[in-house]
C-alpha positions in Angstrom: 85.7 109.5 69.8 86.2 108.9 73.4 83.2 107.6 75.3 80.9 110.4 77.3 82.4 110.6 81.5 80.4 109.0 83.5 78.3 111.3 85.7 79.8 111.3 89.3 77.1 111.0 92.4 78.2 112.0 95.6 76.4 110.3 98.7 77.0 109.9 102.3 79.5 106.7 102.9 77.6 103.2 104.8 79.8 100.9 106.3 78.9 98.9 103.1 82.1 101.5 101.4 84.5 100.7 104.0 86.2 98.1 101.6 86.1 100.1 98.9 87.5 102.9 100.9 90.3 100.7 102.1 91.2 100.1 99.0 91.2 103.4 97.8 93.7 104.3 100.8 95.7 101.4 100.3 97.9 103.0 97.6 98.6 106.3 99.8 100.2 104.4 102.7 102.4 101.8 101.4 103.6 104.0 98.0 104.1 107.5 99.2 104.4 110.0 101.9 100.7 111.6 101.2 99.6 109.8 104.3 102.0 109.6 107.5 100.4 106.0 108.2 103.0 102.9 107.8 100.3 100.2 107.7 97.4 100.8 105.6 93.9 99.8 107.5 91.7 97.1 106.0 87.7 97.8 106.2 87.1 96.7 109.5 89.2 99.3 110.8 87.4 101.8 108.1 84.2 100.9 109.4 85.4 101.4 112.8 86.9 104.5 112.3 83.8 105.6 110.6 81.4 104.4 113.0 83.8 106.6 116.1 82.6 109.9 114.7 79.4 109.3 116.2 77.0 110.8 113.9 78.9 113.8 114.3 81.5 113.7 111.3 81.0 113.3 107.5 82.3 110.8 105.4 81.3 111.2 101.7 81.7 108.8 98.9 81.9 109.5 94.9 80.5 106.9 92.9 80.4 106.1 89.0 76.5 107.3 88.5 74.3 106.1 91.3 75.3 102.8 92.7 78.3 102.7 91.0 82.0 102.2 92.0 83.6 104.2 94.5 86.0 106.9 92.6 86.7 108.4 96.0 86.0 109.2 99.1 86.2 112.6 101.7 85.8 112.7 105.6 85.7 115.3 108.5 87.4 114.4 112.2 88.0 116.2 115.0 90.9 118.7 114.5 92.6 118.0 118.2 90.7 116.0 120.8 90.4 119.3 123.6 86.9 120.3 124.0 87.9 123.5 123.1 88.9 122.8 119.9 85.5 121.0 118.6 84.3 123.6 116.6 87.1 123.0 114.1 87.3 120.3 112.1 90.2 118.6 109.9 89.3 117.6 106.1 90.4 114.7 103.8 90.1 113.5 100.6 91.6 110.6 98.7 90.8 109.5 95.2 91.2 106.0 93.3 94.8 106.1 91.5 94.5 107.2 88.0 90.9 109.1 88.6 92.5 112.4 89.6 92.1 115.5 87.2 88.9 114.6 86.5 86.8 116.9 89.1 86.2 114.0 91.6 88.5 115.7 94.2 86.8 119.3 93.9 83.1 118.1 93.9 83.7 115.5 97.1 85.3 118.6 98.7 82.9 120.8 97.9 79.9 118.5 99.5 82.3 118.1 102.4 82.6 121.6 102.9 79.0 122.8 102.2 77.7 119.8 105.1 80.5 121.2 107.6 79.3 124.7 106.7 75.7 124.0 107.5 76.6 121.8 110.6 78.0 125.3 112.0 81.7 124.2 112.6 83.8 127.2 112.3 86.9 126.7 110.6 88.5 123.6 108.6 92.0 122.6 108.3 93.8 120.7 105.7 97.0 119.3 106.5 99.4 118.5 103.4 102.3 116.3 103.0 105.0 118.6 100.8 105.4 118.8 98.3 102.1 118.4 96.6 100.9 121.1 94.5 97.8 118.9 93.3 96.3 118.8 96.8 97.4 122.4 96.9 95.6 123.3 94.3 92.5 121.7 95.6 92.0 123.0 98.8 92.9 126.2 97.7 90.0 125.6 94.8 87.3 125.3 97.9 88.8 128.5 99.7 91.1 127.3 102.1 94.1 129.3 102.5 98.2 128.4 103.4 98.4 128.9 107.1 101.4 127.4 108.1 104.5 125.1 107.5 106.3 122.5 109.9 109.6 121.4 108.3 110.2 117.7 108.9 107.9 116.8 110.9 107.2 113.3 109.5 109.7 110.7 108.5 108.5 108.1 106.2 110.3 105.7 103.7 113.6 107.2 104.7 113.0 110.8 104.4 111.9 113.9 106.1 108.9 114.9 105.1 107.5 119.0 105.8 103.6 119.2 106.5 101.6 122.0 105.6 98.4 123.5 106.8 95.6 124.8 105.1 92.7 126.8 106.5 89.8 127.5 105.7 86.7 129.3 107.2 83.5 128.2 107.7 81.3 130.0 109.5 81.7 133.3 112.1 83.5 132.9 115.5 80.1 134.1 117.2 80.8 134.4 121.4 78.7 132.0 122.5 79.6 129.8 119.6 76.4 127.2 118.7 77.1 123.4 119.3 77.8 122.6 115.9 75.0 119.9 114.9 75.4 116.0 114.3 76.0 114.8 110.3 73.4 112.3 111.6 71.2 115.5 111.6 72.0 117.6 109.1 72.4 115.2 106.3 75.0 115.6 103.3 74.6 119.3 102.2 75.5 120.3 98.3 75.0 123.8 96.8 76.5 123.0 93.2 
């Protein structure tokens, strides 16, 4: 009889994760074409890129139970860097190798989503190496939709690689949009 799954907790990440989120990363950049990045950052660089969101961006960590390992770990940032632009945010997730299937994925992006939600950014966009009907599958679990396709518009590990985005909206387009508010205010927000 297999052993009962461990009950996943899903918590706001501390610069405390960054190794553990480097780690999880690691695997993504230097054995696939999931992320467009060549050289895969090491905590410090996690921690900084954290820290440059300035209380405005999310990043959320999964852990075995409470205080447990990472499992995984979910983030907002700026879609483009226009001001225009900053009421739309891009959305990732990544997962420790061998722990996808299990939900991890869907209820990280579903706290990610329900914080960006009640932060008041309108729209989210997921962008998505292709093929990969698994991350298909979950942003299209959380209610983001197929908005468009660029064909080869990355070239890793000698290959063309199309890119895919996903959108997914948020909140209404009101004229005068509100300021959407800081994660430092707001807090991680999860209606499940």
């Amino acid at each position: 009889m297999d052993p009962a799954p461990t009950r996943v907790a899903i918590r706001p990440a501390t610069p405390d994760d960054a190794a553990a989120i480097a780690a999880i990363y690691r695997p993504y950049v230097e054995r696939g074409v999931v992320s467009f990045e060549t050289e895969a950052p090491d905590a410090t660089v996690i921690a900084q890129r954290m820290a440059s969101s300035g209380g405005l961006y999310p990043w959320l960590v999964a852990t075995e139970g409470e205080g447990g390992a990472v499992l995984g770990y979910a983030y907002a940032s700026a879609f483009r860097d226009r001001p225009a632009y900053r009421f739309t945010i891009e959305t990732t997730v990544y997962l420790e190798t061998g722990t996808q299937g299990r939900g991890n994925g869907r209820q990280l992006y579903d706290a990610l989503i329900d914080t960006v939600r009640a932060q008041g950014f309108t729209h989210a966009i997921g962008v998505i190496a292709l093929p990969n009907d698994h991350s298909i599958r979950l942003h299209e679990s959380v209610g983001f939709k197929r908005a468009g396709f660029f064909r080869e518009a990355g070239y890793k590990d000698g290959r063309w690689i199309d890119v895919g985005y996903w959108h997914c909206d948020l909140n209404d387009a009101t004229i005068p949009p509100m300021e959407p508010k800081p994660f430092s205010e707001t807090g991680m927000v999860w209606n499940w």
